[in-house]
N, C-alpha and C positions, 0 to 999 in steps of 0.2 A: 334763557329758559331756566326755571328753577324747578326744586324738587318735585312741590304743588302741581305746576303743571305734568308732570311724569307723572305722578298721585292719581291726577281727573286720567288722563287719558289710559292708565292700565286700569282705573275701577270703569272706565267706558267700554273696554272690551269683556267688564263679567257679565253682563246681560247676552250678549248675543251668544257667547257661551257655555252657559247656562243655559238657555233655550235651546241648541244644538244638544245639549245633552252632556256637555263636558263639566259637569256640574263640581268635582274635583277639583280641576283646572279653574274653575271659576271662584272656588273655596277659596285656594292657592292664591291667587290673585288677588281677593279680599284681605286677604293674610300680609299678602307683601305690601297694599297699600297701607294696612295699618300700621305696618312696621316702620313705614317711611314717613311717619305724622312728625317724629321730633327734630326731623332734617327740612319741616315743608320750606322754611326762608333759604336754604343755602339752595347756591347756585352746584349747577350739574357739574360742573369745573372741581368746587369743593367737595362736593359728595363724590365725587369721582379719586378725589385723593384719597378721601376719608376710606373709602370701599381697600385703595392700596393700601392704607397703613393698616388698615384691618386683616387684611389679608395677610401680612408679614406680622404681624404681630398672632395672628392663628398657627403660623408656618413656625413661630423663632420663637415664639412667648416674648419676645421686645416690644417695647411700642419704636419705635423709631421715631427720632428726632429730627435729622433733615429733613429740609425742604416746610418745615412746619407752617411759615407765615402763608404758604399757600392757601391754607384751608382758612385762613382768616380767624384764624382759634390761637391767635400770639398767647399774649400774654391777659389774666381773666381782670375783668374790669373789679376794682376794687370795692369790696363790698358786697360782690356779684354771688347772693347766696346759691343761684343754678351753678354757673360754674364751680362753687367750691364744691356742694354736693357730688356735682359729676367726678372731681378730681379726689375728691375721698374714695368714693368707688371705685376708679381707677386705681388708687395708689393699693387700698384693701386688695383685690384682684393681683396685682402687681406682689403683694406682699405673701397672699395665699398659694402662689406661684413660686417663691425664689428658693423653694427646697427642689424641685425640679431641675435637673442636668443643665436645661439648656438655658437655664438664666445662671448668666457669671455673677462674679464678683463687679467684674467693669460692668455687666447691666445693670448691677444695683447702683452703682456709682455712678452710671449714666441717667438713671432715673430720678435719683435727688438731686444732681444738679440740674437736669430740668426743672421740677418740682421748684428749687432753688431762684431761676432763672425766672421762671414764672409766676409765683406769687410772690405776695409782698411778707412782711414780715407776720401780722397775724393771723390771715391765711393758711400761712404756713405753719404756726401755731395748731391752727386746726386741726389739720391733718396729723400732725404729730399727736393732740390728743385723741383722734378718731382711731388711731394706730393702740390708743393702749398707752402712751408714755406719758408718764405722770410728773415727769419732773420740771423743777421753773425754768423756764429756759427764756435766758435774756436777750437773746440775738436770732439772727434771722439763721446764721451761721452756726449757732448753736442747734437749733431744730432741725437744720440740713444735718448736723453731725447725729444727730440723736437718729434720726430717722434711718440714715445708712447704717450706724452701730446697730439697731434694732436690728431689719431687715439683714444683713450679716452677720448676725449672730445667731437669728435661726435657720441660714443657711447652715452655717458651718456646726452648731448642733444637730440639725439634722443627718448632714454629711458623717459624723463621727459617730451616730448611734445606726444607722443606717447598715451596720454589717454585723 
């Protein structure tokens, strides 16, 4: 079973609750299907991960790394403009976050080397220019390091002006 099917069968029960009169309820439900339109190919299994790392990452502000090949989202197919898109966003989000208590130093440093791990060199590239970093950077390892100096450094400006 995949998401799709979950999709038809909760928009199957807005009609007859709507007619009952639970017309909210039925809003609500129109609502949640549409939310679940960009998971419709992933199986229940994946979307079931996806919901926990979502959920620990609402709770920690981390995304969490273990266990990641579950969800079938390893490493983003080269070239792959959706994935890179999604992982700018994630990393912007991740970035607009690390003045906040409860993102370390180690989550930022857990974060690039995901990032690291997971894209290939100009990829990576990307993101470092979607981040704002203008400089040339010749390695893969170089844009890992720029990314973390960034992102810790307006931690720690934030932390020192912050009183």
């Amino acid at each position: 079973m995949n998401v799709s099917q979950l999709q038809s069968f909760l928009a199957s029960l807005s009609q007859p609750l709507s007619a009952s009169g639970a017309k909210k309820v039925a809003e609500d439900l129109g609502r949640a299907c549409a939310a679940l339109e960009p998971f419709r190919e992933w199986s229940l299994t994946q979307f079931a991960d996806f919901l926990a790392a979502a959920d620990q990452y609402a709770k920690t502000g981390v995304v969490p790394t273990a266990g990641r090949s579950k969800t079938g989202r390893s490493a983003a197919k080269p070239g792959d403009p959706q994935a890179l898109a999604a992982a700018i966003e994630q990393v912007r989000a991740f970035f607009d976050r690390v003045t906040s208590p409860e993102v370390s130093y180690t989550a930022i440093e857990t974060e690039v080397k995901r990032l690291e791990k997971q894209f290939k060199k100009d990829d990576l590239f990307e993101i470092a220019k979607a981040l704002g970093i203008a400089a040339k950077l010749k390695t893969k390892k170089d844009a890992a390091a720029e990314i973390q100096r960034l992102m810790s450094q307006r931690k720690e400006t934030f932390e020192r002006t912050r009183f």
